[in-house]
matplotlib code that plots the C-alpha trace (Angstrom):
import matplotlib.pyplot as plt

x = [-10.0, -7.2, -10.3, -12.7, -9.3, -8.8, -12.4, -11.8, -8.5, -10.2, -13.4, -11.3, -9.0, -11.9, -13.2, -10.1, -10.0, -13.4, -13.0, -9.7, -10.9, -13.7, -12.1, -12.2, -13.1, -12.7, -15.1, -16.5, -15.5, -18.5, -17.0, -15.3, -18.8, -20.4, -18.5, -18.9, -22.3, -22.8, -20.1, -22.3, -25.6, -24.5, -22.8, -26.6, -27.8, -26.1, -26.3, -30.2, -30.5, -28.9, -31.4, -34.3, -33.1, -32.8, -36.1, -37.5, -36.2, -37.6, -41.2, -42.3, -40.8, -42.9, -46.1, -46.1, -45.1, -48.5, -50.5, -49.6, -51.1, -53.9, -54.7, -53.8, -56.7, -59.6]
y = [-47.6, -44.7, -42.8, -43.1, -42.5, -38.9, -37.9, -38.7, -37.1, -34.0, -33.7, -33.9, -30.8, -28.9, -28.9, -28.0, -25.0, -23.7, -24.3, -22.9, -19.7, -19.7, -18.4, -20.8, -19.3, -20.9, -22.7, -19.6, -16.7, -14.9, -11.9, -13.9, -15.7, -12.4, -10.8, -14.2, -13.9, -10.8, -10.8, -13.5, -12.0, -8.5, -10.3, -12.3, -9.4, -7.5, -10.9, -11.0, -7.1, -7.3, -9.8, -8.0, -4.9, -6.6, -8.0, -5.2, -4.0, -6.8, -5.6, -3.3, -5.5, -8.5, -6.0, -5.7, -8.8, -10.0, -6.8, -7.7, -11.1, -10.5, -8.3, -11.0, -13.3, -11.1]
z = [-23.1, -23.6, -25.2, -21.4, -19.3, -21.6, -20.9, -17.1, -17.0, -18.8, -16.6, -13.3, -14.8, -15.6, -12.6, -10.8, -12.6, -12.2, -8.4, -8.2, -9.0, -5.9, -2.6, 0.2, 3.9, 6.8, 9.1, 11.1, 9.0, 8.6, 6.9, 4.0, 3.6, 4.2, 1.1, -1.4, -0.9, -1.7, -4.3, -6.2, -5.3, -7.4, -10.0, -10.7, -10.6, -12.9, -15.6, -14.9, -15.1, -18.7, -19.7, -18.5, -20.7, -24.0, -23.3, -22.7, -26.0, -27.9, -26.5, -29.2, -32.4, -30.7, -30.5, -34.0, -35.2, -33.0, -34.6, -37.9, -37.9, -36.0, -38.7, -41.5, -39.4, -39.9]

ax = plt.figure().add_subplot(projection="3d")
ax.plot(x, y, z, "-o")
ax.set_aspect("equal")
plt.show()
């Protein structure tokens, strides 16, 4: 029992801190809404764009990984 009210205790902490760190705007404040949005859109971005380039990286190993066993086949 003290085990399942710790796990509760913890989740409900956890998730005051990851929302603590979000900005609240008010009802009709389309400039703070304006500016989170845009704030999270670049911040995807960036994360995504970072992925794309080591992926892009990984191209040529992965081309001759393939090469080399579609040689090994025939």
């Amino acid at each position: 029992m003290n085990k399942i009210l710790l796990i509760v205790v913890l989740i409900f902490s956890f998730n005051n801190l990851v929302s603590a760190e979000e900005k609240k705007c008010r009802t009709f404040d389309i400039v703070c809404k304006t500016k989170n949005s845009v704030n999270k859109t670049i911040e995807f971005q960036k994360k995504k764009a970072g992925e794309g380039v080591s992926q892009l990286k990984e191209i040529p190993e992965n081309l001759k990984q393939k090469n080399k066993h579609l040689k090994q086949r025939k």
